[in-house]
C-alpha positions as a Markdown table, in Angstrom:
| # | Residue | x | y | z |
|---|---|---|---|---|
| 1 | Unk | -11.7 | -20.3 | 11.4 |
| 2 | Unk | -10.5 | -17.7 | 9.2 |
| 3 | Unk | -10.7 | -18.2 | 5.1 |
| 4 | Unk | -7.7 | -16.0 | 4.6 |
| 5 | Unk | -3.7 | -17.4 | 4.3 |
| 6 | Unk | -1.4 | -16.2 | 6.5 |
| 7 | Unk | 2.6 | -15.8 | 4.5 |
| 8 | Unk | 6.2 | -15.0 | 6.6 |
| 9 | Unk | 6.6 | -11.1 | 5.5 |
| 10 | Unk | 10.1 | -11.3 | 3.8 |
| 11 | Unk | 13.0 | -13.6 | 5.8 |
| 12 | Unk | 11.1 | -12.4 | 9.2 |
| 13 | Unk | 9.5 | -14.0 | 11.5 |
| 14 | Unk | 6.3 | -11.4 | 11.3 |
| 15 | Unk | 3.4 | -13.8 | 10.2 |
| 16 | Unk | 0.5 | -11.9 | 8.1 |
| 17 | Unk | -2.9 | -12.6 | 7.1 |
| 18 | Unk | -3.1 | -12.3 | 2.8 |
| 19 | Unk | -5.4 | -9.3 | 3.0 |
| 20 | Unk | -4.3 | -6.0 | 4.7 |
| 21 | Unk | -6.8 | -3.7 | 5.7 |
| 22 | Unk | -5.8 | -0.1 | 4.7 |
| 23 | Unk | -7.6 | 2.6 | 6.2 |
| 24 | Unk | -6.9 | 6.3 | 4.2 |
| 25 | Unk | -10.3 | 6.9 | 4.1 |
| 26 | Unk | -10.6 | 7.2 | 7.9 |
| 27 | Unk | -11.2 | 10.7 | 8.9 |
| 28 | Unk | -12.1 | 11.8 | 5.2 |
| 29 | Unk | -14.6 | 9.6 | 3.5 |
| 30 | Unk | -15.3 | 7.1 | 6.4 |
| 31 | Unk | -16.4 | 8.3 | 10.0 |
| 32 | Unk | -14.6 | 7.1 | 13.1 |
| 33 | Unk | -17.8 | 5.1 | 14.1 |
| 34 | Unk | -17.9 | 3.4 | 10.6 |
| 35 | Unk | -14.0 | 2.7 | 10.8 |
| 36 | Unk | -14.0 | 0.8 | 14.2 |
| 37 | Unk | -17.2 | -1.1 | 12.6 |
| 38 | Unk | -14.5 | -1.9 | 10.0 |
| 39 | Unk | -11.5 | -2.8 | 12.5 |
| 40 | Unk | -14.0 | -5.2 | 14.0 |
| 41 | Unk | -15.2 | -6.7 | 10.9 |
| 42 | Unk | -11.7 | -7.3 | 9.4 |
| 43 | Unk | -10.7 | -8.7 | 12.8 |
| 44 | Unk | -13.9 | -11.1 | 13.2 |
| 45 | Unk | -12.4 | -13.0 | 9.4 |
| 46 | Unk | -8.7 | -13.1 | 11.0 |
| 47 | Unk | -7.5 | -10.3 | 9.2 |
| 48 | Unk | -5.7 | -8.2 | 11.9 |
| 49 | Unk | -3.3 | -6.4 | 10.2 |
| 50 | Unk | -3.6 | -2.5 | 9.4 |
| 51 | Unk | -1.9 | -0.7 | 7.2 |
| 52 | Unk | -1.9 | 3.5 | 8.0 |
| 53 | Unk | 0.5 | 6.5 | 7.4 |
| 54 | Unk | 1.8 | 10.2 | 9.1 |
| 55 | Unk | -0.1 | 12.0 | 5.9 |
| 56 | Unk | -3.5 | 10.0 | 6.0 |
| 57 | Unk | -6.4 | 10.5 | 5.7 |
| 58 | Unk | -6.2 | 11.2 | 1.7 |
| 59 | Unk | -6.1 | 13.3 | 0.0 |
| 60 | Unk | -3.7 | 14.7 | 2.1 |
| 61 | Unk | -4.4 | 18.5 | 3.9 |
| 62 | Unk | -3.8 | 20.0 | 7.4 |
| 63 | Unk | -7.3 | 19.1 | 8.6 |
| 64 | Unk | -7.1 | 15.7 | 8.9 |
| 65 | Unk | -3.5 | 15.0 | 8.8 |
| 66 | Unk | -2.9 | 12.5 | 11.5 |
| 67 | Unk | -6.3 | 11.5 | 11.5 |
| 68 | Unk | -6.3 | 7.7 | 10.2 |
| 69 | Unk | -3.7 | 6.6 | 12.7 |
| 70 | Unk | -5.9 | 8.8 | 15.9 |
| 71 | Unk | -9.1 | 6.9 | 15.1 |
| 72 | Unk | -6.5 | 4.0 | 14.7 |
| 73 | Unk | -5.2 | 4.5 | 17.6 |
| 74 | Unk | -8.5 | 4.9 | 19.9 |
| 75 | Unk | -9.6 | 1.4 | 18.3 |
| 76 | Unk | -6.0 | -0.5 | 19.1 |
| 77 | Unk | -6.2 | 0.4 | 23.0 |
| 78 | Unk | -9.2 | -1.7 | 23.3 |
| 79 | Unk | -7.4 | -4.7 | 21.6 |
| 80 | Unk | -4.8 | -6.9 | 23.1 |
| 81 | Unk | -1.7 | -5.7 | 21.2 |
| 82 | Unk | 0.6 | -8.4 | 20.8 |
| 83 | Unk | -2.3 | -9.8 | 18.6 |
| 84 | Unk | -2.4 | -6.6 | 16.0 |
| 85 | Unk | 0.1 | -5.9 | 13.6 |
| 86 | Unk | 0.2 | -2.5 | 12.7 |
| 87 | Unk | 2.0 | -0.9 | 9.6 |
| 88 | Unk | 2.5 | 2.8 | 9.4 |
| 89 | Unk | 5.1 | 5.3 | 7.3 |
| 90 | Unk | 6.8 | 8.2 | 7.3 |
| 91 | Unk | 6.4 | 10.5 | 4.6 |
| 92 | Unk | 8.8 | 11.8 | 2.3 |
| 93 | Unk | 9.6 | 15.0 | 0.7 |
| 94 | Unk | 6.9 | 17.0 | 0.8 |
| 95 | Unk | 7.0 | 21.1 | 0.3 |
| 96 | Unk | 3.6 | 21.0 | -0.9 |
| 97 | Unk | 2.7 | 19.6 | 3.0 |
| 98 | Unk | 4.2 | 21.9 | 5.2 |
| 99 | Unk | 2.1 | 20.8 | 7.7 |
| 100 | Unk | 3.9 | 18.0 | 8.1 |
| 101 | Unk | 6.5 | 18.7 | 10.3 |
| 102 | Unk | 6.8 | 21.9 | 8.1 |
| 103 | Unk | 7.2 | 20.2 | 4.9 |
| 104 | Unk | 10.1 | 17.7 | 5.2 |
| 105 | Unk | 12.5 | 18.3 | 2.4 |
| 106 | Unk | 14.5 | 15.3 | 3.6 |
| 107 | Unk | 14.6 | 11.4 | 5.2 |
| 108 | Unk | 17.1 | 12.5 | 7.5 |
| 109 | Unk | 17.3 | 11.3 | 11.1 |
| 110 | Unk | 15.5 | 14.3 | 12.4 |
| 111 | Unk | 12.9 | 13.9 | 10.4 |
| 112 | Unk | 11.9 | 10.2 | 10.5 |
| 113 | Unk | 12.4 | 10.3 | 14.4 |
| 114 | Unk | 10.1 | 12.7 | 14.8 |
| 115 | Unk | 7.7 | 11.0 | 12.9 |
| 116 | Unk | 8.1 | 8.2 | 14.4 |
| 117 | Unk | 7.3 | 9.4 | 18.0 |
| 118 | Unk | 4.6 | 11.2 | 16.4 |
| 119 | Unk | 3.0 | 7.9 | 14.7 |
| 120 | Unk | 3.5 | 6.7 | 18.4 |
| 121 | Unk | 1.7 | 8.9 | 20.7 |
| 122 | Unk | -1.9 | 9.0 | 17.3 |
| 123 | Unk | -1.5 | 5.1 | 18.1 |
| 124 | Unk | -1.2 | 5.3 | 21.4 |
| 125 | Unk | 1.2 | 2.4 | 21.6 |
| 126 | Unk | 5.0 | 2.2 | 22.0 |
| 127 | Unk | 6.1 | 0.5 | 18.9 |
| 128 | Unk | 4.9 | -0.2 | 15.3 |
| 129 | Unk | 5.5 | -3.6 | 13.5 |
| 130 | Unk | 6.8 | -2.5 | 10.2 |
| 131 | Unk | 7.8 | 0.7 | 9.6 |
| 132 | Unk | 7.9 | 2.0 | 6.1 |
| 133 | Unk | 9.7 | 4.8 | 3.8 |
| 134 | Unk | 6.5 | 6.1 | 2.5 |
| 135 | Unk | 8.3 | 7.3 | -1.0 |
| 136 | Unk | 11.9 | 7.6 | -1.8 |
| 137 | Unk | 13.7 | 11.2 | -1.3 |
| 138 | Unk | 15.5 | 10.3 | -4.1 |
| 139 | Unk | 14.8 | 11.9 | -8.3 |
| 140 | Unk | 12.5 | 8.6 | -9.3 |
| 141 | Unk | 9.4 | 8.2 | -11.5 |
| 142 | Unk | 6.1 | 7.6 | -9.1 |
| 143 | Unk | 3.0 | 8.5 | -8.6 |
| 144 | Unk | 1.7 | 8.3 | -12.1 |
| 145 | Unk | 4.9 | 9.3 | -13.8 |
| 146 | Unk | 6.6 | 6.2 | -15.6 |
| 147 | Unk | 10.2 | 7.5 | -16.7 |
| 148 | Unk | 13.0 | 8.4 | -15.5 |
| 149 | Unk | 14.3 | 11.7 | -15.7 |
| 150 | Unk | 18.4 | 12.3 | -15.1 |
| 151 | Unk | 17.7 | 16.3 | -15.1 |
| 152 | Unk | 15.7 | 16.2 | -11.9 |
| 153 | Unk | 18.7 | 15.0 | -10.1 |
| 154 | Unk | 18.8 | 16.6 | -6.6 |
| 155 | Unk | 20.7 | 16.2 | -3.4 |
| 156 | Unk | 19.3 | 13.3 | -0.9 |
| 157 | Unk | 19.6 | 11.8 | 2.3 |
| 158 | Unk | 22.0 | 9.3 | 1.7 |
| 159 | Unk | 20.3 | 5.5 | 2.0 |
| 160 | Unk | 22.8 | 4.4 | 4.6 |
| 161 | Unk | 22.0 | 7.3 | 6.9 |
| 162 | Unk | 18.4 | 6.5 | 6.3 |
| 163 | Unk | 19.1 | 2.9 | 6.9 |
| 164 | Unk | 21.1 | 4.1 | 9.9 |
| 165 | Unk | 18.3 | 6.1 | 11.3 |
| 166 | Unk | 15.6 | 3.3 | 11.5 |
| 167 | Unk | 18.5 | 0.6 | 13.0 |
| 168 | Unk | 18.7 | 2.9 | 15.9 |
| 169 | Unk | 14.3 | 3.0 | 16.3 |
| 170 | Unk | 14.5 | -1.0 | 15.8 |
| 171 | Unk | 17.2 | -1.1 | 18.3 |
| 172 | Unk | 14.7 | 0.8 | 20.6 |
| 173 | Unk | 12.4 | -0.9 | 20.4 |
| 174 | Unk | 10.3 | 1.2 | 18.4 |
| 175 | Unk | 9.9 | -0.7 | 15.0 |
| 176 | Unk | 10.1 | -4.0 | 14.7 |
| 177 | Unk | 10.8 | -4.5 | 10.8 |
| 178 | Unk | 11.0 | -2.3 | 8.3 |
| 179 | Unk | 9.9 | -1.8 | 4.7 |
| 180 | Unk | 9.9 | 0.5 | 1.4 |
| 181 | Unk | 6.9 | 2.2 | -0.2 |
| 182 | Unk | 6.6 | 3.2 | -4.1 |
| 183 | Unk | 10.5 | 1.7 | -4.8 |
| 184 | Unk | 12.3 | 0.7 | -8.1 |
| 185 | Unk | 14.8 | -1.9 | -7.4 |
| 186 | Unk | 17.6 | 0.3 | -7.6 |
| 187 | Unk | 16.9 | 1.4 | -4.3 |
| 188 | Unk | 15.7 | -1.9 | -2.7 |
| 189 | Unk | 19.1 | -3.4 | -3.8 |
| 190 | Unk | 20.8 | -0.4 | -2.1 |
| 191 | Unk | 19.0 | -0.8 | 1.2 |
| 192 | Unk | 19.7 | -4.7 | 1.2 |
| 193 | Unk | 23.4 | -4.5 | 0.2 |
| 194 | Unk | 23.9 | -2.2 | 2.8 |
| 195 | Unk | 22.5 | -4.0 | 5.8 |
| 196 | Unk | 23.8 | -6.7 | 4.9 |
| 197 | Unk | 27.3 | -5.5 | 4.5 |
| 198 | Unk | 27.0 | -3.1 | 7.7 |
| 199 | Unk | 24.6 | -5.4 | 9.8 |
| 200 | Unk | 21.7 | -3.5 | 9.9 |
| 201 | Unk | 17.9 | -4.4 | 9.8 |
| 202 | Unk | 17.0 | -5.7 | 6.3 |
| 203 | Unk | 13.8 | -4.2 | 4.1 |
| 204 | Unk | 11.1 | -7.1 | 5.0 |
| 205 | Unk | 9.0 | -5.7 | 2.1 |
| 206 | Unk | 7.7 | -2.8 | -0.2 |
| 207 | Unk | 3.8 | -1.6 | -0.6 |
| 208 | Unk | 3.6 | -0.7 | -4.3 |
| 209 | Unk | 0.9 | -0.3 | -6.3 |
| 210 | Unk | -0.2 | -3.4 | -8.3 |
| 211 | Unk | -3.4 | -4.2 | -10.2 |
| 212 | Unk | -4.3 | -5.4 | -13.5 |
| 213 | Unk | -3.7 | -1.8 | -15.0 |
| 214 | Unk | -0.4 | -1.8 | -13.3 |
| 215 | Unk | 1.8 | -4.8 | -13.6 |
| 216 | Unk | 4.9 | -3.1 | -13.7 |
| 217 | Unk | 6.1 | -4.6 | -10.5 |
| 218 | Unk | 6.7 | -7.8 | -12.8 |
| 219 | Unk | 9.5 | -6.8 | -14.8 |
| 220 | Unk | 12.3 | -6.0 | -12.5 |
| 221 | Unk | 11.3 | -6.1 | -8.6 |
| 222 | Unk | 9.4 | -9.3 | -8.8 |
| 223 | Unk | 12.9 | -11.0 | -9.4 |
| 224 | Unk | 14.8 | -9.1 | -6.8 |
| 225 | Unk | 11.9 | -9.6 | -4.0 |
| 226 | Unk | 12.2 | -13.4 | -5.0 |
| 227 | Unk | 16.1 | -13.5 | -4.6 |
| 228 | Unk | 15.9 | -11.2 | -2.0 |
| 229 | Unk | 13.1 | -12.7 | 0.1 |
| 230 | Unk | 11.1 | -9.2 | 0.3 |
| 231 | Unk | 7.6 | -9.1 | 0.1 |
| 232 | Unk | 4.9 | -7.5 | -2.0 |
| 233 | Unk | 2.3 | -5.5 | 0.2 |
| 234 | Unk | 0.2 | -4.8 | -2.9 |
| 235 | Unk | -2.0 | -1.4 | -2.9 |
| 236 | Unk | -5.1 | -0.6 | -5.5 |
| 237 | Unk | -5.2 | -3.8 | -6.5 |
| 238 | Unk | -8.7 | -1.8 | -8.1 |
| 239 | Unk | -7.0 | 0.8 | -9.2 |
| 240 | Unk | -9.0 | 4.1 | -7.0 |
| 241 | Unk | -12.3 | 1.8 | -8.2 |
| 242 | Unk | -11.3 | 1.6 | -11.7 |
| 243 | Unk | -11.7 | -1.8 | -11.9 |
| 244 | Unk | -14.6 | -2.5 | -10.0 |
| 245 | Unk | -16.4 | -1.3 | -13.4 |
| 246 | Unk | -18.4 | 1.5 | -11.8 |
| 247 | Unk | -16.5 | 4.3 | -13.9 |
| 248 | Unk | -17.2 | 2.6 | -17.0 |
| 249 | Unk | -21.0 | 3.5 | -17.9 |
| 250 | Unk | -21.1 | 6.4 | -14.7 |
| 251 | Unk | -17.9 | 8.5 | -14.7 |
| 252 | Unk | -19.8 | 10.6 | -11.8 |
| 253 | Unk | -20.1 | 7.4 | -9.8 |
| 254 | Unk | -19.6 | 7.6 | -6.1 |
| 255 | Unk | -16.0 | 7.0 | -5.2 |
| 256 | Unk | -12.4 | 9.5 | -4.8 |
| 257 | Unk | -12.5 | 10.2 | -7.8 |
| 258 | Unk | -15.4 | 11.5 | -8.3 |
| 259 | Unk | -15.1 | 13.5 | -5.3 |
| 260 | Unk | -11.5 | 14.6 | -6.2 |
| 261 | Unk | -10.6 | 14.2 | -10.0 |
| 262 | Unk | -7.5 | 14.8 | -10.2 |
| 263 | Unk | -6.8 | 13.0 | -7.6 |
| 264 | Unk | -5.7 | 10.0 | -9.6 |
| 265 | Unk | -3.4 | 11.2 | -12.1 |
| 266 | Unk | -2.1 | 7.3 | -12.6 |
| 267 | Unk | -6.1 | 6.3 | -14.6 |
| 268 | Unk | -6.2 | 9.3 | -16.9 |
| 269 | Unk | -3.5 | 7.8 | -19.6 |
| 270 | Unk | -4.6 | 6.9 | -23.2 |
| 271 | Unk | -5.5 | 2.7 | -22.5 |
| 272 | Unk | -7.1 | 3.0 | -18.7 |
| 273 | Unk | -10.8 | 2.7 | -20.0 |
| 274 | Unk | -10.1 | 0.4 | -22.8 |
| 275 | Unk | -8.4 | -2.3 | -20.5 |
| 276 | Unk | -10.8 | -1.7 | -18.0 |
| 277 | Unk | -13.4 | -2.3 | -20.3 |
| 278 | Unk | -11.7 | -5.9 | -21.5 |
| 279 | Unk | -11.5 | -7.2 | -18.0 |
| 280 | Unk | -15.1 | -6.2 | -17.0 |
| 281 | Unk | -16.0 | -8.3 | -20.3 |
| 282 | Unk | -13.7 | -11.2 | -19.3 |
| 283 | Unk | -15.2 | -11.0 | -16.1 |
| 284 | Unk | -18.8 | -11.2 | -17.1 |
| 285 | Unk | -17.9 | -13.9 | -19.3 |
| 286 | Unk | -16.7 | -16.0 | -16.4 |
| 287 | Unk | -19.7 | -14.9 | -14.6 |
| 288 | Unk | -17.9 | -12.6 | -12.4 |
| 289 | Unk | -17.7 | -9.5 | -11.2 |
| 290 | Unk | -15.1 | -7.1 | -12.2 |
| 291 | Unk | -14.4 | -6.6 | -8.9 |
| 292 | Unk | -13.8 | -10.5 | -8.0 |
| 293 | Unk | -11.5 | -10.6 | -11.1 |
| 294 | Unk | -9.2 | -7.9 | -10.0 |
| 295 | Unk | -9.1 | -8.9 | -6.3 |
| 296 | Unk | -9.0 | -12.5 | -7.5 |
| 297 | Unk | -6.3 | -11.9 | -9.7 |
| 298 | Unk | -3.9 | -10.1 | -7.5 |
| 299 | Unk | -4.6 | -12.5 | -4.4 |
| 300 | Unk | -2.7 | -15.4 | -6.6 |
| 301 | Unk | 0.1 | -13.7 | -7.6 |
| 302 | Unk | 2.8 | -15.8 | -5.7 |
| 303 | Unk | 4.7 | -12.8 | -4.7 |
| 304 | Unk | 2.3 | -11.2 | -2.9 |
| 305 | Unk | 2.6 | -11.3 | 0.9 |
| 306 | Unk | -1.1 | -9.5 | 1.3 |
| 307 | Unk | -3.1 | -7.3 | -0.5 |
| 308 | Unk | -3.9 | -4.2 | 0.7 |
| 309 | Unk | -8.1 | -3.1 | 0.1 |
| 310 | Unk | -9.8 | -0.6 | 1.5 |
| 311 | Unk | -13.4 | 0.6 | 1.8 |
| 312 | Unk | -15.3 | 4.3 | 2.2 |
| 313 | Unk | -17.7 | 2.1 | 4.7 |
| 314 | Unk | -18.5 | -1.1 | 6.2 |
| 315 | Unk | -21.5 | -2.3 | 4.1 |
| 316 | Unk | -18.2 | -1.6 | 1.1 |
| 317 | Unk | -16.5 | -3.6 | 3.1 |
| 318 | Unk | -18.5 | -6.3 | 3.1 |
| 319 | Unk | -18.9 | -6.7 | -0.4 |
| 320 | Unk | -15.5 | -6.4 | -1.3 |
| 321 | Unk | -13.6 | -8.7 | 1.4 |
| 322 | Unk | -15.3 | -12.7 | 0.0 |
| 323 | Unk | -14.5 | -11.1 | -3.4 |
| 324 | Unk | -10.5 | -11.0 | -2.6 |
| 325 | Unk | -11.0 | -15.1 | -2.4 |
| 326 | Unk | -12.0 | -15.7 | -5.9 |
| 327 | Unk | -9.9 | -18.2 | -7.2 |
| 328 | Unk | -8.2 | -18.1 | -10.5 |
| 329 | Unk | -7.6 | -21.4 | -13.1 |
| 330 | Unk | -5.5 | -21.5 | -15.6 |
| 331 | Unk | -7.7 | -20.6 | -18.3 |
| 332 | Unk | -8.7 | -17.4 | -16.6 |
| 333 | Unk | -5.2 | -16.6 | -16.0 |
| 334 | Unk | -4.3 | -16.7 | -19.8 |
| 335 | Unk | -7.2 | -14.5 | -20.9 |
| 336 | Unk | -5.9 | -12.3 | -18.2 |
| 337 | Unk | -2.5 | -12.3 | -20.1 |
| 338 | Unk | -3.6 | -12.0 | -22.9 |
| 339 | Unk | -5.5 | -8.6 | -22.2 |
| 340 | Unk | -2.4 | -7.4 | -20.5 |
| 341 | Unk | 0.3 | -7.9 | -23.8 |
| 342 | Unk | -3.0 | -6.0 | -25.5 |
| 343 | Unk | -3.0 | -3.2 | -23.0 |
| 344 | Unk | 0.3 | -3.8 | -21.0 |
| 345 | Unk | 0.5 | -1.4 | -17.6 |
| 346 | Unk | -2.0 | 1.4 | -19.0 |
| 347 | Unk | -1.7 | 3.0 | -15.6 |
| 348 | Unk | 1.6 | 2.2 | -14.0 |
């Protein structure tokens, strides 16, 4: 029997397990051999949903593009489908990545149908169970950056053609929900007000980034996932390792970014090390690990459909999957709190 929850993604009826299993490292960090060691192991606990995407494995170049979702792919035919739920995206602009369908410099319908056939035929299966909008085409902060800037307006796919585009794949068959990736809630209202006013498939949820250095989600989408009845897929809930603590006395420690620095452009502001350094300490203090805190914490946020963890290997694995089932009391919770008003979204 499996320790892990299971929560209704959004207003659908697509039931998943509290922890995700993401898998970017496949075909970078983490051999194919060591990633179907991981599929098994997440599987054994009841955790059988994966989370991939067209760019992965990252960081993103033309070697191993695709990669992630082949090695994926070559596990899921050995599986009895109807029991996996697999997540995947198509990426947005990209005219740094011409190697992905030679740089897309737009969501059109072109674009995210042939990425979609392409996800297809690397999973070797004929339909993926939520679809997501990797990042918006749209002028929007992300990725590190935290405000908006009016003078990098640019034309964009309109969202109803984008909405449009993935009706007609759920109407094949091809998806069966869909979600966002990296959103504000600008755009999540203007994908919900227009299926629901043109009868299209509504977002079931949006995989953003969300971790004790980055609680931004809190201040505006929380409440319009709530109202909305969209769901949190919540990714580096350790912040690229941050948070595990193994930066803090070693920044050459084994991990991304150490291997690529700049790499994580979101951990390099003014307050990273200092918060990090506060929750390791409150961790301790609890006789924790700063690892159990941070997967703890994010774990009992109630709008959190499933966290999304991933490991460079199994033995990581391992180690990091009974920490995501620390609990969290109250008292933990307001020291928690009371870090964050100190250092509030150092890395969002």
């Amino acid at each position: 029997m499996s320790l892990f929850k299971r929560h209704a993604l959004g207003n659908s009826e697509l039931i998943v397990p509290e922890i995700c299993l993401g898998t970017m490292t496949f075909g970078e960090q983490t051999s194919e051999a060591d990633a179907h060691g991981q599929l098994d192991y997440a599987l054994a606990h009841g955790i059988n949903f994966f989370d991939t995407a067209e760019m992965y494995a990252v960081p993103p170049r033309a070697e191993t593009c695709g990669a992630s979702e082949r090695i994926l792919g070559r596990w899921l035919r050995h599986q009895a489908r109807d029991k996996i739920i697999i997540a995947s995206k198509v990426a947005g602009p990209a005219r740094s990545m011409d190697w992905i369908r030679n740089g897309p410099l737009t969501m059109d319908r072109d674009n995210i149908r042939r990425a979609i056939e392409g996800s297809l035929d690397r999973l070797q299966t004929d339909y993926i169970d939520l679809y997501q909008l990797h990042w918006p085409e749209r002028n929007q902060p992300m990725f590190g950056q935290w405000q908006f800037d009016p003078s990098k307006e640019r034309p964009c796919t309109p969202i109803r053609d984008q909405l449009d585009a993935l009706a007609e794949l759920v109407r094949e068959g091809k998806i069966r929900h869909i979600g966002l990736s990296n959103e504000h809630p600008w755009g999540l209202l203007q994908f919900i007000k227009l299926a629901d006013e043109l009868g299209l498939p509504r977002v079931v949820s949006t995989q953003n980034a969300y971790s004790l250095l980055n609680r931004s989600f809190e201040t505006g989408l929380a409440e319009c996932c709530f109202r909305e009845k969209v769901g949190l897929l919540a990714y580096s809930p350790l912040a690229f390792g941050h948070l595990s603590g193994k930066y803090l006395n070693n920044p050459d420690a084994d991990g991304r970014l150490s291997l690529w620095p700049s790499f994580g452009q979101r951990y390099t502001k003014p307050n990273v090390q200092a918060a990090v350094t506060a929750y390791a300490d409150l961790a301790r203090s609890h006789a924790l690990t700063p690892t159990e805190l941070a997967l703890g914490f994010v774990r009992s946020r109630s709008f959190v459909s499933s966290t999304l963890i991933g490991a460079s290997s199994l033995s990581q694995l391992k180690e990091t999957l009974p920490a995501t089932l620390t609990p969290m009391h109250a008292e933990l919770l307001a020291a928690i709190d009371a870090i964050h008003l100190q250092y509030t979204n150092p890395a969002p």
